[in-house]
N, C-alpha and C positions, 0 to 999 in steps of 0.2 A: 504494500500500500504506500511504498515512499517513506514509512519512520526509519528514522536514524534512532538505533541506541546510542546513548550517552552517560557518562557518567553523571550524578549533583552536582559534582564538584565543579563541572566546569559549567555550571548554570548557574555560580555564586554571582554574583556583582562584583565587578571589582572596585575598589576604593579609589577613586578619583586623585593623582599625585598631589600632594600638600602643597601648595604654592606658599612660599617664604615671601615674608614684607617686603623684603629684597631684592626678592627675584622679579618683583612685578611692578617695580617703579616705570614709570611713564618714558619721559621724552628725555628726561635727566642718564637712559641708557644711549643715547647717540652719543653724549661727550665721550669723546674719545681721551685717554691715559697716556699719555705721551712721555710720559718718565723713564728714561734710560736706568738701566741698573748704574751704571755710572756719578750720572745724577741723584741716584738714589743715596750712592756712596755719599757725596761731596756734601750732600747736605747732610747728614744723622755725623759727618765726621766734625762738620764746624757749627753743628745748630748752638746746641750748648757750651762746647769748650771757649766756641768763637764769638759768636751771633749773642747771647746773652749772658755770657760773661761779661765782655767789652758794652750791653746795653741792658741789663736787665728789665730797663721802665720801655723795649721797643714797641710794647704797642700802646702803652698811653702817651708817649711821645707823637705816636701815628695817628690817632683820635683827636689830640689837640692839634697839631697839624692841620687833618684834614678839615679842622672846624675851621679853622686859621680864612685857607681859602674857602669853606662854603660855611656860614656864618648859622645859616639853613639849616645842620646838621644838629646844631645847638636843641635848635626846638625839634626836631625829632627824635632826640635822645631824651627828652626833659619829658615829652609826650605835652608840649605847651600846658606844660601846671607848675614849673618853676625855674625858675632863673639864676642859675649860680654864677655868681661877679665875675667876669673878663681877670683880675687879677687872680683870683685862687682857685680858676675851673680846674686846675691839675689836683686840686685837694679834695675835686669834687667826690664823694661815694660811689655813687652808680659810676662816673667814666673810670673811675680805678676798677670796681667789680668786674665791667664790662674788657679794660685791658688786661685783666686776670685770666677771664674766659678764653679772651683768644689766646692769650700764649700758653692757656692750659691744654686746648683745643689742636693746637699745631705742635706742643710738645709732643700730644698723643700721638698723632698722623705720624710724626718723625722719628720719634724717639721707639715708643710706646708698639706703634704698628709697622715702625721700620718702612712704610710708605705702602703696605702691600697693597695695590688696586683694591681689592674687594673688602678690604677692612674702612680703607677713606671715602671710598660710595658710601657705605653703610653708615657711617657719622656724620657726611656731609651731605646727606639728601635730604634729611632736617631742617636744611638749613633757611630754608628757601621758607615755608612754614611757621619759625621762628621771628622772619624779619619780617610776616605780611604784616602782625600785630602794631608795625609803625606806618602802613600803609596809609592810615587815615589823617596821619599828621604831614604827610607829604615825603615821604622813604621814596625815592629812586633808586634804580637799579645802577643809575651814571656815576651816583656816590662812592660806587664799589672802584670807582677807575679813582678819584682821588686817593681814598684808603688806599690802597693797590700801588702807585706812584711814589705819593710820601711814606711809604714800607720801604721799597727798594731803596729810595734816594737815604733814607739813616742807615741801611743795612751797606751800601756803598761808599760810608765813611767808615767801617773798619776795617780793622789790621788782620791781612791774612798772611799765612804763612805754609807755604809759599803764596808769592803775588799771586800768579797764575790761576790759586783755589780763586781766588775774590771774582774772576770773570766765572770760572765755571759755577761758581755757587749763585751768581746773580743768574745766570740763565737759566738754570735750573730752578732756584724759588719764582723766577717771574714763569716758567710751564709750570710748578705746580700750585700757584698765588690764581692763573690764569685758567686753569682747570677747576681750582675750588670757586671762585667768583661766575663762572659761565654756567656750573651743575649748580650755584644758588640763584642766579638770573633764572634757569630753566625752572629749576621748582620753585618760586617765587610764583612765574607767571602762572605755572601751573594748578597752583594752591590758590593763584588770582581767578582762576577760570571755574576752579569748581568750587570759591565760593560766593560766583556769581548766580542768584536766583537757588541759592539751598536755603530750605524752609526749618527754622528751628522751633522746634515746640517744646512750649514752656508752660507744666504744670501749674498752675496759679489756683488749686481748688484752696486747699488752705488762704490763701490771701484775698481772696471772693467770699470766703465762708467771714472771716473774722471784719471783712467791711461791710456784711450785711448783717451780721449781728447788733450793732448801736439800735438801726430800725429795727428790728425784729422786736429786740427787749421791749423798744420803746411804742410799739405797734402794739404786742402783746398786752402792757402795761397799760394803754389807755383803753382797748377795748375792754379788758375785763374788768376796767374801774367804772367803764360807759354802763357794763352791761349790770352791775351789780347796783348801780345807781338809776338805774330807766328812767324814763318820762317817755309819759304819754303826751305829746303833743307833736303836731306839723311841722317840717322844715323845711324851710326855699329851697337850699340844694346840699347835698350828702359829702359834703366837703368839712375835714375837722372840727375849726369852732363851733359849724351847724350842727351835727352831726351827734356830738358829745351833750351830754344833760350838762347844765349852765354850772354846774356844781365843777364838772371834770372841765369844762372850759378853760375855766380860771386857772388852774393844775395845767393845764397844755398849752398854757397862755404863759404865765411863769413860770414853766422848765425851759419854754422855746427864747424865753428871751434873757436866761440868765443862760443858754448855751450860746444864745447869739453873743454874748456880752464877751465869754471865753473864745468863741472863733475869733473877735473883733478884736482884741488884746495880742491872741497869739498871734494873728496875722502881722498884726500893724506891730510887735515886737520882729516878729521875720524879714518883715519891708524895712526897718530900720536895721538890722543886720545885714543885710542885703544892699543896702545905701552905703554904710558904714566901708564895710568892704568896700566894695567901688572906688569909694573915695580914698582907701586906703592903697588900694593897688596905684590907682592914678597918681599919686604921689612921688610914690615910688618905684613907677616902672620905666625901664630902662632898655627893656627887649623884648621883639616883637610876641613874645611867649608871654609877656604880661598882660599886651595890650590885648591878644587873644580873650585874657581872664577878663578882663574890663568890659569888654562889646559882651561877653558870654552873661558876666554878670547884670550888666545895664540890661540887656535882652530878660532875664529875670525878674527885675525889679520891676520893669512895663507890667508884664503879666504880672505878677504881686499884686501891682498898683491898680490895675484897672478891676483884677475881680474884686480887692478889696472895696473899691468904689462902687461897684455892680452890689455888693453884697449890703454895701450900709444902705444904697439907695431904694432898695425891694425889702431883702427879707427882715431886714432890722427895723426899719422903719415903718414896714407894714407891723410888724409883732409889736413895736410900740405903741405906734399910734392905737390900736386896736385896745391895748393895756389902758393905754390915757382914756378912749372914748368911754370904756365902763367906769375906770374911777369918776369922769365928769359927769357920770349919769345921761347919758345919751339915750333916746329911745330905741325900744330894743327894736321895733322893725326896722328903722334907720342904719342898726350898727348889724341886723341881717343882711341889709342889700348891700352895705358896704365891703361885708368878710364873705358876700358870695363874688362879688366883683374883684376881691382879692387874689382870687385862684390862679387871674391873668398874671400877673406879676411875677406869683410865685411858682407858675411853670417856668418864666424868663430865667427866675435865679435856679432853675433845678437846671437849667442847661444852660447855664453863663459859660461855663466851660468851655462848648463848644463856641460860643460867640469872640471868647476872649482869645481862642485860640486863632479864631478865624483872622481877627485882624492883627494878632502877633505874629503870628507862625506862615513865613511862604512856603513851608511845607505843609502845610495843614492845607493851605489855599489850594495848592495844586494838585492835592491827595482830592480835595471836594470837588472841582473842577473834574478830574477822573471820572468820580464816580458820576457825575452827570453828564455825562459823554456816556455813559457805558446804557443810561437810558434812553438815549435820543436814540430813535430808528437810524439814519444817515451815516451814525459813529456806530453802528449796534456791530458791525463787521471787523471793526479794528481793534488791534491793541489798546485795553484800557487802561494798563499801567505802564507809566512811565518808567522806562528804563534804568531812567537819572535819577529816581527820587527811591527813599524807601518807605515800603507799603506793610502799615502795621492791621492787620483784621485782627479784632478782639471777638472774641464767638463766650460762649458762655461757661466751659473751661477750660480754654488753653487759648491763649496769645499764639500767633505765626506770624512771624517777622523776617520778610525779605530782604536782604540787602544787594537791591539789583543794580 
């Protein structure tokens, strides 16, 4: 009938070959290793005895250097949040940490891994990954040719012995200076590329549960005071003050306005911290990484400033006035048509937020601009988000956050 006996055995599955982290790096396997064993020699013979004996400080001499010519590098190393004075950036913490790394870094490669190809892929495909984290503060890839330059040019003021090492070791650090900078360009980009449009999701149920808890308690707590308290009578409209027997009014009339009093305090103490600063950095700022804090901060305070204003103009002042009009005895149908007409207001201050953000934020602008494109028939066909901008959707639990 056409069967083949066979044995089970060879009807097992077989187990798919384990792919190494290593083996499956991207476009960072084109650089080609151009390292002669020769080259190999010259350097592990004069790294140490030569090279950092005769300089021990060479690569914070090469970081200060390179800052020297691009001033640039300053606020990409600080991540523009501080500014260490022109006179003692060499005393700086981070740029000494940072010149620790790399000559810990190239000790390894040289000393440690005697240069073997497949040991310096494997430590230096990292690398590219490591440096996107300055991407946002302005890191280029061109920075790597200063660094790279002012290396060689300190490393070309010492004493070799014989002369002759001194040329063959410079050609050989600038192939393997030139091979590690081109496999961190490659994965740089490469790390640029896939984390363009990757969607991170960020559990936030805890932090949704514990911002709807104030309402909750405070929700729970008037209904069951409303309902243990009843009255039988009529109301305009199903709105709080209406809503609650005239007894629990009072109670949701003075809890709302001695919370407004604490929002009102803390705020306008934050706007004044917030001012403070400002004026503190303008004072004393000196480099473009300050002035960054100043615009970041001023941009702060606007938004402070105006919901604070939105917030005394509506929700405070409707809670007060509403307090005043029963202490002055106002008639009660009068101060019903008033606190039913109040509800306007007080949707404005439940969504100021989004108002304040509207006209602070040209991200915000161009995120709502989107999303009204994406309802017009004529745009229904196209891209609705913008490439350039990042697109935060909040859903009910989890945040996804593009950075396209």
């Amino acid at each position: 009938m056409g069967c083949i006996l066979t044995r089970f055995k060879s009807l097992r599955k077989r187990k798919p070959p384990i792919k190494s982290g290593y083996k499956s790096m991207r476009k960072s396997r084109t650089v080609t290793f151009n390292l002669k064993q020769e080259d190999k020699d010259i350097l592990i013979k004069h790294w140490e005895p030569t090279i950092l004996t005769q300089e021990p400080d060479l690569f914070l001499k090469t970081m200060m250097a390179s800052i020297k010519d691009s001033p640039k590098l300053l606020d990409i190393i600080s991540r523009k949040t501080f500014d260490p004075s022109s006179e003692h950036i060499a005393e700086w913490p981070k740029l000494q940490q940072m010149a620790i790394g790399n000559c810990a870094f190239f000790s390894k490669q040289i000393v440690t891994n005697r240069l073997d190809e497949g040991l310096v892929r494997k430590d230096s495909e990292v690398l590219g990954a490591i440096h996107i984290e300055y991407c946002a503060y302005g890191f280029k890839p061109t920075f790597l040719d200063i660094w790279q330059a002012n290396m060689i040019s300190i490393i070309q003021q010492c004493d070799f012995h014989p002369q002759i090492d001194k040329v063959n070791f410079v050609r050989a650090f600038s192939e393997l200076s030139n091979f590690l900078c081109t496999l961190m360009v490659v994965e740089y980009e490469d790390s640029m590329q896939s984390k363009k449009g990757r969607y991170v999701k960020i559990h936030n149920s805890g932090y949704l549960t514990l911002c709807c808890m104030p309402g909750l308690v405070s929700a729970t707590f008037f209904i069951t005071l409303g309902i243990l308290r009843m009255e039988d009578m009529p109301i305009m409209a199903c709105i709080p003050p209406l809503a609650y027997p005239l007894s629990v009014t009072y109670i949701w009339i003075t809890a709302n306005i001695s919370f407004d009093t604490l929002t009102l305090i803390f705020s306008i103490a934050a706007l004044i911290l917030v001012v403070l600063r400002k004026h503190q950095l303008k004072s004393s700022a000196r480099h473009s990484s300050q002035r960054y804090i100043i615009a970041r901060q001023k941009r702060l305070s606007k938004s402070c400033a105006v919901m604070l204003a939105v917030f005394l103009v509506v929700t405070f002042s409707q809670h007060f006035g509403m307090n005043m009009m029963r202490k002055l005895g106002v008639e009660r149908n009068l101060m019903e048509t008033v606190e039913t007409l109040a509800i306007v207001p007080t949707m404005i201050a439940y969504s100021q937020s989004f108002y304040v953000y509207f006209w602070s934020s040209r991200l915000y602008r161009n995120a709502f601009k989107e999303q009204i494109r994406c309802f017009l028939p004529q745009f229904a066909k196209l891209n609705c988000l913008d490439t350039k901008m990042t697109a935060v959707v909040s859903l009910s639990n989890s945040r996804y956050r593009a950075d396209c």
